[in-house]
C-alpha positions in Angstrom: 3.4 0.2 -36.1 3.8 1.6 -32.5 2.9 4.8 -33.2 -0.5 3.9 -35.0 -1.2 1.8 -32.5 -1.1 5.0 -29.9 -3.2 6.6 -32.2 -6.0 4.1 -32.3 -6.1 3.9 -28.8 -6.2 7.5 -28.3 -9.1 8.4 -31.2 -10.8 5.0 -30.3 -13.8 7.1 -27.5 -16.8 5.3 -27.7 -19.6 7.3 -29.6 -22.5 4.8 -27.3 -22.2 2.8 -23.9 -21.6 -0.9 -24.3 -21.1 -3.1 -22.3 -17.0 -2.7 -22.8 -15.6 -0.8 -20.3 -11.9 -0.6 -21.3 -8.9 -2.6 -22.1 -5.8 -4.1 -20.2 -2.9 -1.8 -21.5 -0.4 -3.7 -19.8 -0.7 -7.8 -17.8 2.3 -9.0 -16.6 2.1 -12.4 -15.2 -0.7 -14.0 -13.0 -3.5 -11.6 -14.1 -7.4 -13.3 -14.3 -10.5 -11.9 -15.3 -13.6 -13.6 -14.1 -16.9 -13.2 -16.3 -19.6 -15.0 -15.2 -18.5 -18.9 -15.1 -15.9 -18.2 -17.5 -12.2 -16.9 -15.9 -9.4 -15.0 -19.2 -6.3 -15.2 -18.8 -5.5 -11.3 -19.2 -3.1 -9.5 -22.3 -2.2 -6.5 -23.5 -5.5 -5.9 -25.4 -8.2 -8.0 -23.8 -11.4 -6.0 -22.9 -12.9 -5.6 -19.2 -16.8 -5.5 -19.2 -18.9 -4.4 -16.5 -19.4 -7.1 -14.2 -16.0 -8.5 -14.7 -13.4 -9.4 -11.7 -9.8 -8.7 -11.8 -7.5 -10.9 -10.1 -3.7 -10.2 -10.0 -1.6 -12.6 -8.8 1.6 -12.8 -6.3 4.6 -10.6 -7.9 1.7 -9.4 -10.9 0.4 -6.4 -12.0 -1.6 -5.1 -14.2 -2.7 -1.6 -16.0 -6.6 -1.0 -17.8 -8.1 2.0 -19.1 -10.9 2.4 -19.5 -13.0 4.6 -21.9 -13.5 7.7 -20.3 -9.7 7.8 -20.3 -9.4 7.1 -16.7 -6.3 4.3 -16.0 -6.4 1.4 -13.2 -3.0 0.7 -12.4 -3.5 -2.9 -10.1 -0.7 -4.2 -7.6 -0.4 -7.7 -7.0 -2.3 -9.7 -4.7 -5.1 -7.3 -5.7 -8.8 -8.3 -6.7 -10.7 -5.2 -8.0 -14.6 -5.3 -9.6 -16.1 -2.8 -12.3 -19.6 -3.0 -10.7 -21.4 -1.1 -13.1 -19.6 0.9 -16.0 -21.8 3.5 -18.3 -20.2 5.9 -20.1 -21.5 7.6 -23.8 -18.4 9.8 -24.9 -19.9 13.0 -23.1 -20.4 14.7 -20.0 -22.8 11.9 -18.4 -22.0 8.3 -16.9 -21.4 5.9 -14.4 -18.3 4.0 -12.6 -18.9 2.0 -9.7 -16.1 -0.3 -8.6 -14.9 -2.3 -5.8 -11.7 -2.8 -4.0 -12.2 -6.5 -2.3 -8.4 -7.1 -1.8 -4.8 -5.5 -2.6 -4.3 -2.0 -4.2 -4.7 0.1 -7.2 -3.7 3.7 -8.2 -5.8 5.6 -10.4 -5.5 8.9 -12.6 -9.3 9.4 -13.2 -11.1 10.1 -16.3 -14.2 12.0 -17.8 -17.0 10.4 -15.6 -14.5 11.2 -12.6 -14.4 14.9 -13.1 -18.4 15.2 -13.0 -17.6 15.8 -8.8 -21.1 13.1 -8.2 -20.7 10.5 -6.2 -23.6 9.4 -7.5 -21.8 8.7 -10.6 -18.1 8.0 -9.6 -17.7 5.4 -6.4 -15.0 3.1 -5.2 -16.4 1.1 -2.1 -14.2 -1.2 0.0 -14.8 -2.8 3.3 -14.4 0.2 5.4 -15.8 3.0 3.2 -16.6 4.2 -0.3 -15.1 6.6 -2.3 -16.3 9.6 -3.8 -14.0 11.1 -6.2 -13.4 15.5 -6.5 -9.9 15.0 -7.8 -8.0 13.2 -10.6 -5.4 11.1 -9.1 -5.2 9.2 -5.8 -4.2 5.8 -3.9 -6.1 2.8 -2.0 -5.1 0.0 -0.7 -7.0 -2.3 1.8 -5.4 -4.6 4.2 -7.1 -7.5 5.8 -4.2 -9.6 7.5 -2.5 -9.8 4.5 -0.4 -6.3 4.5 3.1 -6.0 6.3 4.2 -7.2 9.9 2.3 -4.3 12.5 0.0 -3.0 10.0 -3.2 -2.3 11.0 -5.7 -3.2 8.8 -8.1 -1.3 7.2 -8.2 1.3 4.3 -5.4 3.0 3.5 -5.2 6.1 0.9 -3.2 9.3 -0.5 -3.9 12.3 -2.5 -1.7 13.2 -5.2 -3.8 15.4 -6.8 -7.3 17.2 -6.8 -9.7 16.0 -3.5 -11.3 12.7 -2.7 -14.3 11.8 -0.3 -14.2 9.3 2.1 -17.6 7.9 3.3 -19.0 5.7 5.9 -21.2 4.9 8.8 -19.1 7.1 11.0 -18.3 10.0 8.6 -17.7 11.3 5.8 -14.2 13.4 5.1 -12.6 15.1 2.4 -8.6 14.8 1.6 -6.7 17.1 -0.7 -3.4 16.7 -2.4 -0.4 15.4 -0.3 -2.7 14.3 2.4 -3.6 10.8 3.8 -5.5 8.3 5.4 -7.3 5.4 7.4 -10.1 3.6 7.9 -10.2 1.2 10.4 -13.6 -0.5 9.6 -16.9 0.7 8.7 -18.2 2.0 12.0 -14.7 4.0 12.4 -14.2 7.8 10.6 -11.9 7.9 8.4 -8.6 9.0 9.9 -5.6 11.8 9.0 -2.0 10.2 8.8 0.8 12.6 9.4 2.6 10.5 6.5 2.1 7.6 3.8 2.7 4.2 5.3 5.5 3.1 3.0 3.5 0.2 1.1 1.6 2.6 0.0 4.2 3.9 -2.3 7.0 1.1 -2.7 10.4 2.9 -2.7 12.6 1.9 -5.9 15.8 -0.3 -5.0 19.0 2.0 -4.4 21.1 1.6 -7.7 23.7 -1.0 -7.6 20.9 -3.8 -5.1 18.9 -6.2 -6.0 15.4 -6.4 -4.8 13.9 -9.6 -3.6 9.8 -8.7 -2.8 7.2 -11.3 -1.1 4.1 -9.4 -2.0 0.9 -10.8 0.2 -2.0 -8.8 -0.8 -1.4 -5.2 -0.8 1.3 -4.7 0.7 3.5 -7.8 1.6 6.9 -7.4 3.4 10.2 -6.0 1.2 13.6 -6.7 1.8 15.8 -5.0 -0.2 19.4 -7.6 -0.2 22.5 -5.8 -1.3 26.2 -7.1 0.0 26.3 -8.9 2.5 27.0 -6.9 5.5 27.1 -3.0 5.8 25.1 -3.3 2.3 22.6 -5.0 3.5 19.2 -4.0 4.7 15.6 -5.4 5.8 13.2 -2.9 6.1 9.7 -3.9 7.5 6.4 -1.4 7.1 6.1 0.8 10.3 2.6 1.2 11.2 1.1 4.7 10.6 1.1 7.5 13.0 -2.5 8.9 13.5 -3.4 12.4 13.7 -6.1 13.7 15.7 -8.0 15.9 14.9 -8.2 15.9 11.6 -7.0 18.5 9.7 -4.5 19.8 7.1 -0.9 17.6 6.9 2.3 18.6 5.8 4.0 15.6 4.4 6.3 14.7 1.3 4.8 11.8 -1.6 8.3 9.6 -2.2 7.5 10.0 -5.9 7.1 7.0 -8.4 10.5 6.4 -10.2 10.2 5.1 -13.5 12.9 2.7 -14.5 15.4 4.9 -17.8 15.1 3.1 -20.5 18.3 1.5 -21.9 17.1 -0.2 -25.1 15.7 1.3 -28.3 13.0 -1.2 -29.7 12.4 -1.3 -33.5 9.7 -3.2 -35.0 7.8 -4.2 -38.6 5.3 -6.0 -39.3 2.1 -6.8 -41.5 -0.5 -5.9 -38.6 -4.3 -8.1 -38.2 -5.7 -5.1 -41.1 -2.8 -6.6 -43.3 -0.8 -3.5 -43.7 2.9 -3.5 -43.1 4.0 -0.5 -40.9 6.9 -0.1 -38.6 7.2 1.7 -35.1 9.7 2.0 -32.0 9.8 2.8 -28.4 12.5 3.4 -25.6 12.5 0.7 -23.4 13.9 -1.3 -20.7 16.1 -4.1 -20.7 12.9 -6.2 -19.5 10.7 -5.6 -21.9 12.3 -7.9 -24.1 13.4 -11.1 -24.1 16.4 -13.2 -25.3 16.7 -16.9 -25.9 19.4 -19.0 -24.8 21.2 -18.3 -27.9 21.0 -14.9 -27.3 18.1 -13.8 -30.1 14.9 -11.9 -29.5 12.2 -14.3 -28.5 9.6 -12.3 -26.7 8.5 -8.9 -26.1 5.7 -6.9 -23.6 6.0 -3.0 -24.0 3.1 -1.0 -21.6 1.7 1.9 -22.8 2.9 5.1 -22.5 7.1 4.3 -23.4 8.2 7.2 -25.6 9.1 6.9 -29.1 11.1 8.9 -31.6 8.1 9.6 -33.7 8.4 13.6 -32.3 8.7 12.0 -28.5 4.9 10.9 -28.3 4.3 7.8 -26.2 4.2 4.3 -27.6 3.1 0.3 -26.6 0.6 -1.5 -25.5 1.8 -4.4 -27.7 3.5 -7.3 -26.8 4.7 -10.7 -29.4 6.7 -14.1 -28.8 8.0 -16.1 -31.7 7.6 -19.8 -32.1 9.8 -20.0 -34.8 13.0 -17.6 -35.5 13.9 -17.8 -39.2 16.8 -15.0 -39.2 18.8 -13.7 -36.3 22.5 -12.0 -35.8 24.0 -9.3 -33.7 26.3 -6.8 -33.8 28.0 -7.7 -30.2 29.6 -5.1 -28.5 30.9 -3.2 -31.8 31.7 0.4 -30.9 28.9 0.1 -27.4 25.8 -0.4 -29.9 25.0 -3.8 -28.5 22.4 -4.6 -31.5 20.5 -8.0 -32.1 18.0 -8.4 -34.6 15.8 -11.5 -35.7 12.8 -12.3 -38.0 10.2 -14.0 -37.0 9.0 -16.9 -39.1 6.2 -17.9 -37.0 4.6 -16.4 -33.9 2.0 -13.6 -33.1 2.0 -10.0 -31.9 -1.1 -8.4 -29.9 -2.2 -4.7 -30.3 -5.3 -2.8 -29.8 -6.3 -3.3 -33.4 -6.2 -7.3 -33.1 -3.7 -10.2 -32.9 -1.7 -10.7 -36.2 0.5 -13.9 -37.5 2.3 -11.6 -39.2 2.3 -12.9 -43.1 6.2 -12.8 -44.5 7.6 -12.3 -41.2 7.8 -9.7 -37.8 11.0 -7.8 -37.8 13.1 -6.8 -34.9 15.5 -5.3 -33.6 17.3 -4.0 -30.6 20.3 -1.9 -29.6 22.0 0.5 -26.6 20.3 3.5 -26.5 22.3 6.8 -27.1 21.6 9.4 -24.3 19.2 12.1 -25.7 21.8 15.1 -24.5 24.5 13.1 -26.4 22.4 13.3 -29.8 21.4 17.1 -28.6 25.1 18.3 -28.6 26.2 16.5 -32.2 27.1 19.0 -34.7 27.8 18.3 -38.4 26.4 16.3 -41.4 27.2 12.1 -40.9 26.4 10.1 -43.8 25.1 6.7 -42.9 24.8 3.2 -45.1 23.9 -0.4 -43.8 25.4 -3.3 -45.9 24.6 -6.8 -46.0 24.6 -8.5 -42.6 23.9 -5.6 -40.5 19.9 -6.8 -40.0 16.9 -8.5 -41.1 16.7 -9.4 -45.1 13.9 -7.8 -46.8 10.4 -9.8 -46.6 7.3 -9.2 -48.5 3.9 -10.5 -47.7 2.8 -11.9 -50.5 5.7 -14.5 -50.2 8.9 -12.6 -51.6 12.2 -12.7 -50.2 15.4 -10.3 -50.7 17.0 -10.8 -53.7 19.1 -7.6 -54.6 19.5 -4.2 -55.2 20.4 -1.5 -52.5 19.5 0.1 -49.2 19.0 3.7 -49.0 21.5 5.6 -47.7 21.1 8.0 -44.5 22.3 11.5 -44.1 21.9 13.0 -40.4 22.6 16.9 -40.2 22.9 17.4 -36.5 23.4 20.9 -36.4 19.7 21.5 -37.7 18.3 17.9 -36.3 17.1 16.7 -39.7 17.5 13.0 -41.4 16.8 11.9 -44.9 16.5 8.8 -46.8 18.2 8.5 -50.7 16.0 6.6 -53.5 16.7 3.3 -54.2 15.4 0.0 -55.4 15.0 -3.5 -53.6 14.1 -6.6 -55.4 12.4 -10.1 -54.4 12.3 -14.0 -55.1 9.2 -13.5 -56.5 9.4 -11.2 -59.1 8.7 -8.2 -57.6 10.8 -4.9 -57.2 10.1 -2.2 -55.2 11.3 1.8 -56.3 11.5 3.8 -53.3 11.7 7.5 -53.5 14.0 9.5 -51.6 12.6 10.9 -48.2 11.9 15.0 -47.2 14.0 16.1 -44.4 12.4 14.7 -41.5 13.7 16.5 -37.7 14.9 14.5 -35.3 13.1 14.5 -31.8 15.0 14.2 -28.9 13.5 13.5 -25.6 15.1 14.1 -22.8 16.1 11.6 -20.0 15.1 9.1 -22.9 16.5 8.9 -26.7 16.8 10.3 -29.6 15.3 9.2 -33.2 12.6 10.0 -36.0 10.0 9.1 -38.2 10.1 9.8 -41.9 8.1 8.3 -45.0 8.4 8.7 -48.9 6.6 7.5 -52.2 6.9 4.3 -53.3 5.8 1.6 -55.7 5.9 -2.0 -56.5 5.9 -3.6 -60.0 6.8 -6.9 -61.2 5.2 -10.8 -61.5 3.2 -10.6 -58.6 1.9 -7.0 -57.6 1.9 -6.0 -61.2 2.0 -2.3 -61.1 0.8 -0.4 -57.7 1.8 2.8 -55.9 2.6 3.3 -52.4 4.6 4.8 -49.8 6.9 3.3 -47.5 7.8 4.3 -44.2 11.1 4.8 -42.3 11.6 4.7 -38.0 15.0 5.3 -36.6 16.6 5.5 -33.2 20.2 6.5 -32.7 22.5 3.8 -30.9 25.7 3.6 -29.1 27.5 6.3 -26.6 27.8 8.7 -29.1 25.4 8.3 -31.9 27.1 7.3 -35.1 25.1 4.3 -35.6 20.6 4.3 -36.2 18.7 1.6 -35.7 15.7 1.8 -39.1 12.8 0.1 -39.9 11.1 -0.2 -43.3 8.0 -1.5 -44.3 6.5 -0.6 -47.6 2.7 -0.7 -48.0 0.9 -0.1 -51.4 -2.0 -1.2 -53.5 -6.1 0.2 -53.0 -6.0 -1.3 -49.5 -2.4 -1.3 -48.7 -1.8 -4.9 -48.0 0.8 -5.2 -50.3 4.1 -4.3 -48.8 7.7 -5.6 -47.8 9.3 -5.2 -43.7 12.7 -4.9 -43.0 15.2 -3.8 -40.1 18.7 -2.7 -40.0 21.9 -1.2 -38.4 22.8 2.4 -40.2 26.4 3.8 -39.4 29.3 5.3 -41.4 31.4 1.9 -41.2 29.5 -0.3 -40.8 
């Protein structure tokens, strides 16, 4: 399910222009868009149109692309406005946005890479923004940045060349260079380095991170120990260059966070076909109740997945009511839970769904990909009763016997298969499952290990009479050294594929 839903997004280029200018990949708390009279509260999924505000909250953000392929990533305290947004799926079009408060940081798309700044502008209060490059940083402060920070516009080049344009002057910046504009009567002005809120620094390992964000930029304090651990670090005001010309200075790269967590999912989707999907994630894109069961979950776009390492997300769920749940604790470091949802939804690109016969889920401790890598040997896998979800069909069956299929890994040629078998349901149905081709395992490095794999399949029986199908298998191998899989199952068949069954479960050799 994952995995199509990358795909949608990434064939989904609009053949006209509309009105539609893109779509929030990722909203994490206080995000608005303002339209008109009317103010959304922003997901995962919900369109931006030309003429809509943005407004991210304190200790927000917030991610959009847009369909030229270009992606907004938005800071909090930020509001940012699509002015006017044209684009037909070709060389021609129009983006015209502006920065009234906070930061964003951009990779640009199609309409970016025309070089026109008659077609590609970004205006704050100091200047506007021509665009000759493909991925830069802005962020304006008006009183509301850190302690001794001027205000102004603030930018960096991380790749290709920007403009910067305004009563005073206009000047160009190439990659690893950066600047400031004081207002709009001031030229734009080289900085021998980056301001530091203008690429937060990650915590150091082992702290925890406490940020007041006021705008752009707001003042961090990273709070470790209490004493020699400890440290308060304030934004030192810029040092100006004059004159301008080329700087030599180092970008503090972006650290992603590793992910820890292999995410496996399957569901019926809002077409009403059951497919399954997984990601490697963090430990915060998921959520776990009080009784320790999965209750919510926001993955952004672009996680990696063990369907040949492409990237995966842009969906997010929460359950309102959990009608199967268990773990498999801390049994040999796999740390699995699992649950089915009974009631609930889950948003993609293609639509929100209610998920008929249940959302499956499950969870567990990544294994390292270099750990998978160095495996030699044939393992032989099964998963027996209570290790995951039971079996649910959505046209109302539940599990009522037969057998899972069984899993053979070869790790010394990276290849997994599936045996045949057969799974029966409350309602009279039984579904055959044919055994699976050899499917190679994708590893990723510095993130997991798993694969996707899919064989022919068919339900018969009182209520889907006699259909074919296929049905589809994702796994992600678990624990420090990768003897157990995490696998989802969903089984889809019929003219339109609405017929199917979804299932997850723990694979190991002892289970």
């Amino acid at each position: 399910m994952l995995a199509r839903t990358l795909l949608l997004l990434l064939l989904a280029v609009p053949a006209i222009a509309c009105a539609q200018a893109g779509r929030f990949l990722l909203a994490v708390g206080d995000v608005v868009v303002a339209r008109g009279a009317a103010e959304l509260r922003a997901a995962p999924g919900t369109p931006v149109d030309a003429g809509d505000t943005v407004r991210v909250g304190p200790n927000s953000s917030a991610q959009v692309r847009f369909t030229d392929e270009s992606v907004v990533s938005l800071r909090a305290g930020t509001v940012f406005r699509v002015d006017t947004y044209e684009f037909a799926g070709s060389g021609t079009g129009r983006s015209f946005f502006s920065l009234v408060k906070g930061g964003f940081r951009t990779v640009t798309g199609l309409i970016g890479r025309l070089h026109s700044k008659e077609r590609y502008q970004v205006r704050t209060a100091t200047s506007t923004i021509g665009i000759r490059g493909t991925h830069y940083t802005v962020v304006h402060c008006a009183g509301d940045c850190a302690s001794g920070v001027a205000d102004g516009t603030y930018g960096g080049v991380s790749d290709g060349r920007i403009g910067v344009e305004n009563q005073a002057a206009s000047v160009e910046f190439g990659a690893n260079e950066f600047f400031h504009v004081a207002t709009e009567n001031s030229a734009p002005q080289s900085l021998i380095r980056p301001p530091e809120f203008l690429y937060p620094r990650p915590p150091r390992p082992g702290t925890a991170t406490s940020r007041s964000e006021q705008g752009a930029g707001g003042q961090e304090t990273v709070a470790g120990t209490a004493g020699a651990g400890s440290e308060s670090r304030a934004n030192e005001p810029p040092v100006i260059v004059t004159p301008l010309g080329p700087v030599v200075a180092v970008i503090e790269p972006v650290v992603a966070s590793a992910p820890e967590l292999g995410v496996i999912g399957a569901w019926a989707g809002a077409d009403g076909i059951s497919s399954t999907g997984g990601a490697y994630i963090t430990k915060s894109m998921v959520t776990l109740n009080a009784s320790g069961q999965i209750a919510a979950f926001n993955i952004p776009m672009g996680q990696q997945g063990p369907d040949e390492g492409t990237a995966e997300g842009g969906v997010s769920g929460s359950a309102s009511v959990i009608a199967q749940a268990g773990s498999a604790g801390a049994t040999n470091g796999v740390n699995a839970f699992w649950a089915r949802w009974g009631t609930g939804s889950i948003s993609e690109d293609i639509g929100t769904t209610t998920f008929p016969g249940g959302a499956h889920l499950l969870v567990g401790s990544l294994t390292p990909a270099d750990v998978v890598g160095g495996k030699t040997g044939t393992l032989t896998m099964t998963s027996i009763g209570a290790f995951g979800t039971a079996p649910t069909s959505t046209n109302g069956g539940t599990f009522s016997g037969g057998s899972f299929p069984v899993l053979t890994v070869d790790f010394t040629n990276r290849l997994a298969a599936f045996s045949a078998t057969a799974l029966s349901f409350s309602n009279g149905d039984t579904w055959s499952l044919g055994a699976t081709p050899q499917a190679p395992i994708s590893i990723v490095p510095g993130q997991g290990a798993g694969f996707k794999t899919q064989a022919s399949a068919g339900c018969s029986g009182t209520t889907c009479g006699t259909i074919t199908g296929t049905v589809q298998y994702t796994g992600i191998f678990y624990g420090p050294v990768g003897d157990h899989v995490g696998v989802g199952m969903s089984g889809r068949a019929g003219p339109s594929g609405t017929v199917g069954f979804n299932a997850v479960r723990v694979y190991c050799p002892t289970c």
